[in-house]
N, C-alpha and C positions, 0 to 999 in steps of 0.2 A: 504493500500500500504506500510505503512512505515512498518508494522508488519513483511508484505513477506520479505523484505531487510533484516531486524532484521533477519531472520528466516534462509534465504542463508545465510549472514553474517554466523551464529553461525553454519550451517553446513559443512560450508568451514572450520571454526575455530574446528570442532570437526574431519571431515576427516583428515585436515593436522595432527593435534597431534595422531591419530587413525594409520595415517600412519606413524608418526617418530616412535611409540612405539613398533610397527609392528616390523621396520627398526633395531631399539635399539635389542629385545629380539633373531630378526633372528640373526642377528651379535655376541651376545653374547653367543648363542648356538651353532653357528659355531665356535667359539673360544675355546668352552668347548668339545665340540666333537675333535678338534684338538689336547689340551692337551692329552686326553684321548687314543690317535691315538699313540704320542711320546710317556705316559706312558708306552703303551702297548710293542710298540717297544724297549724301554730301557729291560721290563721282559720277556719279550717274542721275543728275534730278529732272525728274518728269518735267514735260513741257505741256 
């Protein structure tokens, strides 16, 4: 019994961080795709 708890315990503890990193890498390619969007518009601006 006490093994099962141990076992959720550390799946709970491995989804959450599974999900912040998830959270982290989305955000931070959405940030880099954004730059990349104004670059383009500063060399490239629609007419």
């Amino acid at each position: 019994m006490a093994n099962e708890e141990r076992l959720d315990s550390l799946k709970d503890q491995i989804e959450g961080t599974v999900k912040k990193v998830v959270e982290e890498v989305t955000h931070d390619k959405s940030q880099e795709e954004a730059k990349k969007d104004k670059q383009k518009a500063k060399t490239n601006p629609e007419k």
